[in-house]
N, C-alpha and C positions, 0 to 999 in steps of 0.2 A: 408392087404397090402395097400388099398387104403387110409386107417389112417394114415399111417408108411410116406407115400408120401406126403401126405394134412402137417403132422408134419414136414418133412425136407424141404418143402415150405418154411413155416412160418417161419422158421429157417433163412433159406437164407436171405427170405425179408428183416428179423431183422437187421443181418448183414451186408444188402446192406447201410441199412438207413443208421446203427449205422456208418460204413464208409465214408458216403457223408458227414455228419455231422462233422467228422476229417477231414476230406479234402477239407471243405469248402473257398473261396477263401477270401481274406482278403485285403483292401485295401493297406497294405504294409507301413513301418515308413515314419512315415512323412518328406518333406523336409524341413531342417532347413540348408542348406548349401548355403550364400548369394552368389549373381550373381558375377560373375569369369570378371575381362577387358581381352580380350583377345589379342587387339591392340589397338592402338593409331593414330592419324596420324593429325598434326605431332607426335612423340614421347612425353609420359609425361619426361617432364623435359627437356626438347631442349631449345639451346641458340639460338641468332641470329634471336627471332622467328621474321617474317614478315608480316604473312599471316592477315587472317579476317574470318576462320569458324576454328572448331576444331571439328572430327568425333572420336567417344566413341563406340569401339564395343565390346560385352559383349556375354559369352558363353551360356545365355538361352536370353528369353524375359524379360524386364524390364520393369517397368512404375515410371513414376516419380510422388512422394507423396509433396505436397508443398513447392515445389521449388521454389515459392518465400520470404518464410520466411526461408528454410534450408542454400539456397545456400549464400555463402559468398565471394566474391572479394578481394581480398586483392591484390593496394590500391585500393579502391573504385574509382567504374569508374562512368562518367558524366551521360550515357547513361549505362542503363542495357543490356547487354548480354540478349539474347533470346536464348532460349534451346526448345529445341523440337525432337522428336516431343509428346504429352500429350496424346497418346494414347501406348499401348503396343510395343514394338519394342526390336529388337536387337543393334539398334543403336541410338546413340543419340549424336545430333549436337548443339555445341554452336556459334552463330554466332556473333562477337564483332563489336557493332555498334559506338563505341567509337574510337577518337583517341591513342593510345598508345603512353605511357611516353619513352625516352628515357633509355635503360640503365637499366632497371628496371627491378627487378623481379614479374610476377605475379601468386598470389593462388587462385586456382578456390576451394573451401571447399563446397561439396555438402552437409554435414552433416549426415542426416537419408533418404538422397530423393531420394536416388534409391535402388528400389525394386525389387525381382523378382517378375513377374507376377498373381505366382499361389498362393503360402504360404503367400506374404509380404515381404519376408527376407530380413533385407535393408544391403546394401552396407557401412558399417558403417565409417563416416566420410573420403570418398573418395576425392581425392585432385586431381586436374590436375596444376601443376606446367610448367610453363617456362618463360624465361627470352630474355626482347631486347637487352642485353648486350651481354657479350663473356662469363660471368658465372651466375651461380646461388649461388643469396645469401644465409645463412646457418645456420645465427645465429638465437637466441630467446630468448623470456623470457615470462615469466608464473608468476600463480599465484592466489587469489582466489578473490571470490565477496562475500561481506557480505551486509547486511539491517546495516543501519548506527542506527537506532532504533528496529526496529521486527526483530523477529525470524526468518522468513521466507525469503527467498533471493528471489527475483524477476527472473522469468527466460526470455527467450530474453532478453541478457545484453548485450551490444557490448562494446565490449574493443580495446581504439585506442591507437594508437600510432603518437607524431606529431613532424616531425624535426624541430630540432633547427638548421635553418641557415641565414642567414640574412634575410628572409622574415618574420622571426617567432616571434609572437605580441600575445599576450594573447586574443586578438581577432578574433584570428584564429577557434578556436571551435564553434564560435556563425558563421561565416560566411563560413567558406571552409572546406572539406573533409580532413579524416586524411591520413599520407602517409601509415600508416599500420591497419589495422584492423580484428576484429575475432568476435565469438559470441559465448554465452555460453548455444544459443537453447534453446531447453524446460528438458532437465534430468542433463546439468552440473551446477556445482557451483564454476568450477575453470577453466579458459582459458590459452591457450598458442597459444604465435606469433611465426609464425614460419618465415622463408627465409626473414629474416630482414637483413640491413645492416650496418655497426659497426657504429657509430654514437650519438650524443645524441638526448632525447626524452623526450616529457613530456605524461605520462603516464596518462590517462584519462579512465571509464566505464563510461558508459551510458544508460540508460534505455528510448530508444528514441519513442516515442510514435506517433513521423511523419515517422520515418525511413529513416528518408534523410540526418543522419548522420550529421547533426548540432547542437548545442546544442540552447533548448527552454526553457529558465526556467519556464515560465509559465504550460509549460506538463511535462522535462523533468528529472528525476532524475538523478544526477551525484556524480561521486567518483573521485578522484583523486589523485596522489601523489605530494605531495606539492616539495619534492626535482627533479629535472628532472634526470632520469635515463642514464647511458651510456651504453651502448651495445658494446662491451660481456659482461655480468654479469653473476653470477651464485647466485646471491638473488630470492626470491620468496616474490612476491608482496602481501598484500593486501589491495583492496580497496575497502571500505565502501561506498553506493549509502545512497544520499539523497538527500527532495527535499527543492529548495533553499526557503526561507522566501523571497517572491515579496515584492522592492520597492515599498509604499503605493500610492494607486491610486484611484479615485474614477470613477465611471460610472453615467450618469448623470440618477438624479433620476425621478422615474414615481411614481404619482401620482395613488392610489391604491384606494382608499375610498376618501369622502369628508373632512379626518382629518387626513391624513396619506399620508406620503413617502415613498418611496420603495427604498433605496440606495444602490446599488453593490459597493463592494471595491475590492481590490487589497491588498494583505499584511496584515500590523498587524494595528487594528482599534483603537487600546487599549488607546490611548493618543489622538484621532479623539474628535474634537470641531466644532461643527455648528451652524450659528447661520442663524434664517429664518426671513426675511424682508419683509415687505408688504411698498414698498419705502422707507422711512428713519425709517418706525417705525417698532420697533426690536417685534416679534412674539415668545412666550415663548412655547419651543419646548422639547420635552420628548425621550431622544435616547434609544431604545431598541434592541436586536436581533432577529432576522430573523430566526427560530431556522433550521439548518440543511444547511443555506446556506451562502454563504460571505457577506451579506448584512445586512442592519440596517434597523430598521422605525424610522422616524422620526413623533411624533405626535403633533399636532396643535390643538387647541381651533376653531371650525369652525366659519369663517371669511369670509365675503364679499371681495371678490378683483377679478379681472381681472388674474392677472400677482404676483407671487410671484417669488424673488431670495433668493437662499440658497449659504452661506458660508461657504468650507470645511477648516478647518489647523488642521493639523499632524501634529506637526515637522517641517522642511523647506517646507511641502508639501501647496498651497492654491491652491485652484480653486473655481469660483464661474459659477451658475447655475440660468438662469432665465426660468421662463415654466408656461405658462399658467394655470391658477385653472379651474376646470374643476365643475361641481355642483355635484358629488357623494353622493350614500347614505353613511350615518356612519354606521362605527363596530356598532357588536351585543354586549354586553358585557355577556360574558359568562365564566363562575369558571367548571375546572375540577381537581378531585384529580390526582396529578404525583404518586401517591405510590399505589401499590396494595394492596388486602385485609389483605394478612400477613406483618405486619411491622416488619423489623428488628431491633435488637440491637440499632444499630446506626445510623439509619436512620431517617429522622424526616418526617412527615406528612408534605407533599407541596399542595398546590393548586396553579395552575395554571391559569391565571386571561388573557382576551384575549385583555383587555386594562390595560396601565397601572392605578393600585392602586395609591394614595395619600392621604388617610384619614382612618385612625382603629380606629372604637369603640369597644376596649376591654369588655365594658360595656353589648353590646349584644353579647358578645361571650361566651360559656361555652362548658367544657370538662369533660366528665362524665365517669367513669366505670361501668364495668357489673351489678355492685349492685347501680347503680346511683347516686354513690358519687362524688363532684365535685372534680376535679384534675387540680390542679395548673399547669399554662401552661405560655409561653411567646412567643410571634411570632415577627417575623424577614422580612421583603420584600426586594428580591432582585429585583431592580426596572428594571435593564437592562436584566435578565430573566425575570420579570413578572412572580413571583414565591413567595406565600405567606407558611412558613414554621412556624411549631409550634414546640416548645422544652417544653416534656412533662418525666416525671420523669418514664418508662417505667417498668412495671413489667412481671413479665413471666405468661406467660398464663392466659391475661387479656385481656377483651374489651372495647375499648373506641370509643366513641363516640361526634362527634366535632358537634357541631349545632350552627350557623349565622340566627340571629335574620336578619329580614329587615333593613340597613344603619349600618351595622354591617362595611362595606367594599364601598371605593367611590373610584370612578375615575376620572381619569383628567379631564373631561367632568361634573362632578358632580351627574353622573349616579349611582345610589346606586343596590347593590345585592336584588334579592329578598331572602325568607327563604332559606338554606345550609344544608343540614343533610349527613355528611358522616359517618363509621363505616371501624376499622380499628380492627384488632387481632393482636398476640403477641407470638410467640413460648417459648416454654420452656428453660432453661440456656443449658439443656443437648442435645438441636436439633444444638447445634450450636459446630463448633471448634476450637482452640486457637494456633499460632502460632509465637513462639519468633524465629527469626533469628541473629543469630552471627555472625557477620560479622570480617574477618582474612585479615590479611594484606592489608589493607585499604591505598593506597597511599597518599592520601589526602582527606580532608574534605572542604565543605559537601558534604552529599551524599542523593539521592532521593533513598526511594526503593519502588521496587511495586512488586504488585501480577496484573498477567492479567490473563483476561481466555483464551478458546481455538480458539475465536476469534480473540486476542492481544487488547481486550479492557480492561483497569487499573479498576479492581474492588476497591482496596486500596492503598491508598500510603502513608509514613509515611518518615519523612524529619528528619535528623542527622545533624548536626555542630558538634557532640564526641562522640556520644554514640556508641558503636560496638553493643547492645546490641537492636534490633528493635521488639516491639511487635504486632502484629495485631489478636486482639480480635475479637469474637463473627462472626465467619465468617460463612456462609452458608457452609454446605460441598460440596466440589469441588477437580479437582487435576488443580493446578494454574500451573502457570507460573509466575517463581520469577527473577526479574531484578535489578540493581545497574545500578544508572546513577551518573558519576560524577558531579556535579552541578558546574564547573568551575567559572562560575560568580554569583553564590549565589544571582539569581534569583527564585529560586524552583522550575524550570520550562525546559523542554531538550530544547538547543537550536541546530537549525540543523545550517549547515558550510555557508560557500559562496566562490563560486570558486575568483572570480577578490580579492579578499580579502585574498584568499589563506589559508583563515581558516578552520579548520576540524571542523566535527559537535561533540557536547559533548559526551565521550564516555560511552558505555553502554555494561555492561557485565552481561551475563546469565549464570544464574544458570542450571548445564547442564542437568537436571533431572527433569520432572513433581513434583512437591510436593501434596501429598495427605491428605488433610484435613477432614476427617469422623467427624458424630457426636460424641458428648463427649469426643475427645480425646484434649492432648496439643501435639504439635508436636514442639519439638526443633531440628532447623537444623544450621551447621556451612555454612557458606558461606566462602568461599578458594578465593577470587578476585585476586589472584595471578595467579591462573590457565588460 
């Protein structure tokens, strides 16, 4: 008996568990339901408004998530609205420390900035609307933003809108606020203005990098429609951002070493001439680049003087510059190879020379393979890289060897190399793969094409004046990124727009699909530039 009881015990016990274990309790589904407005005060969307605060109440608690990049004004006011309060609440107050326009409708666009408290769940692009007039304007227009070059579209875009009525000068974007405005945040890539009023407009995006709704060419990238817009429409815009090529300028230069100048520029250097004077007598000067930044060196032959002036002209651009010499040590001169230990296909062996070159003795130079045979070679200096490149007849799965005898290499200074010994390999035809592109309904010629990586930097590029038919060889295997740029002024080179000019930047269409280039394959693809 006492077994029989010990057993229906254990029985129960079991049972109790097994029960607590199903009816254990459970946090319950989650809240994904965003915060409810419950009132207003005034009313969203009231005419006649007067007031100076506006009270936001909301059926849980709220907090608000960067609300100074979310929230948006539409027209942008002098003085920012303060909202508060930045800690949890049911309520939430804007207070307008601005004076208000006449007549006018305005949109308060919170975007993503209000949250419930617990979960996050935002309030998704919440608007509080009213108007100084007797109504609320109603109209709009939309539309999308592209990269006038890359792939990728920039996010925080602000897209304005500016009336056209006698005050309105093409100068308006660089100096005053637009009457209508929106933004396209951090996840859109298409805007719409809403409570606009029928009217014309010149259509403008911007990617403003001060946020005070001006336009900066120096920071800021812009898009624009060249025709000016009337409102009502029912078109769908788009505009392509880019950023403008700066009027050439120079920054005055500093003296860097005892034989060198540091020049910052502005714009395009490419047609820049200087000349450096120690008083009337002209100092023979060597222009280089500055590699990674807007600036040049200028190098000199080291020279006794006090006081040296430099002469800049670009184009209609001169300034000139006097500045004290200072006694500096000279550059070290020092050679490093640009190319890593595998060379590719079509790449040539550079060295890199930290002053410029001016003298090759081919004579101490020699190019050798793995079995130590000499291999005919020619080299090339680009003088404004400071970049010594060798063109050597390349076989596959081979090692060469570059060796510089001492005065092999001389510098402006007359400073010779000591001994060189670099070591360079070679992949096989089948590590590499081949890529012909056929290009369809080509509106006009020429045309620039490229492959970039997933970077958006141009691995290759290959230039057209007729051919549909483009080939790019011996490529590393990769999945690219394939581009067509109109080359409109058959310079080979994208030229971006300029607003006061009213010109768009040269247009550029992608290929909608990663291309895949594996070893030893040939990969032929059609390109549709119609699409």
């Amino acid at each position: 008996m006492k077994n029989k009881i010990r057993y229906i015990f254990i029985l129960l016990a079991l049972t109790v568990i097994g029960c607590a274990k199903r009816g254990s309790i459970s946090g319950g589904l989650k809240d994904t339901i965003a915060p409810v407005l419950k009132a207003s005060f005034p009313k969203n969307f009231s005419v006649n408004f007067k007031g100076k605060e506006i009270d936001l109440t909301f059926d849980e608690y709220v907090k608000l998530k960067n609300i100074n990049k979310q929230l948006i004004v539409s027209p942008p006011m002098k003085y920012n609205p303060e909202v508060s309060p930045l800690t949890p609440s049911k309520m939430i107050t804007i207070k307008i420390k601005d004076t208000l326009q006449e007549n006018t409708t305005y949109s308060f666009n919170f975007g993503q900035s209000i949250e419930d408290n617990n979960e996050g769940n935002p309030y998704n692009q919440f608007k509080y609307i009213f108007s100084t007039g007797s109504y609320i304007d109603s109209l709009k227009v939309g539309g999308a933003i592209k990269d006038a070059l890359n792939k990728i579209e920039d996010s925080f875009v602000s897209v304005m809108l500016y009336e056209v009525n006698n005050k309105f000068t093409d100068s308006l974007i660089y100096k005053s606020v637009p009457r209508y405005i929106t933004n396209t945040l951090d996840s859109l890539k298409t805007f719409k203005i809403d409570n606009v009023k029928a009217g014309k407009y010149l259509l403008v995006a911007m990617k403003d990098a001060n946020s005070n709704n001006k336009f900066n060419p120096k920071d800021d990238k812009i898009g624009f429609r060249k025709q000016l817009v009337t409102i009502p429409t029912d078109s769908v815009f788009e505009l392509k951002l880019f950023k403008e090529m700066l009027a050439f300028k120079t920054i005055k230069p500093v003296q860097t070493t005892g034989n060198k100048l540091l020049l910052g520029y502005e714009g395009n250097p490419k047609n820049m001439k200087v000349v450096l004077k120690k008083g009337s007598e002209i100092i023979p000067t060597i222009v280089t680049q500055f590699p990674s930044k807007d600036s040049v060196q200028v190098w000199y032959n080291p020279i006794k003087a006090d006081s040296l002036s430099l002469a800049i002209a670009n184009g209609n651009y001169n300034k000139s510059y006097t500045f004290k010499k200072t006694g500096q040590k000279k550059d070290t001169l020092i050679f490093s190879p640009k190319t890593s230990l595998g060379l590719s296909k079509l790449d040539q062996f550079t060295v890199y020379s930290s002053r410029p070159l001016v003298k090759f003795d081919s004579s101490k130079i020699k190019v050798t393979d793995k079995d130590s045979v000499n291999v005919k070679f020619t080299t090339s200096y680009d003088v404004y890289k400071q970049i010594l490149m060798f063109d050597i007849p390349k076989e596959p799965l081979q090692t060469y060897k570059f060796h510089l005898l001492p005065g092999a290499l001389t510098d402006y200074i007359d400073q010779k190399n000591d001994t060189l010994s670099y070591k360079v390999t070679t992949k096989n035809t089948t590590d590499y793969g081949n890529l012909r592109v056929n290009l369809s309904n080509v509106k006009q010629f020429p045309v620039i094409v490229q492959l970039t990586n997933e970077k958006g930097d141009v691995v290759a590029s290959e230039y057209s004046d007729k051919a549909t038919s483009v080939d790019f060889m011996f490529l590393d295997p990769s999945k690219f990124t394939l581009r067509v740029i109109y080359d409109a002024n058959g310079n080979k080179e994208w030229d971006s727009g300029n607003f006061l000019e009213r010109r768009q930047p040269e247009e550029v269409i992608y290929f909608p699909k990663e291309i895949d280039v594996r070893s030893n394959w040939d990969v032929d693809q059609i390109f549709d530039l119609s699409r």
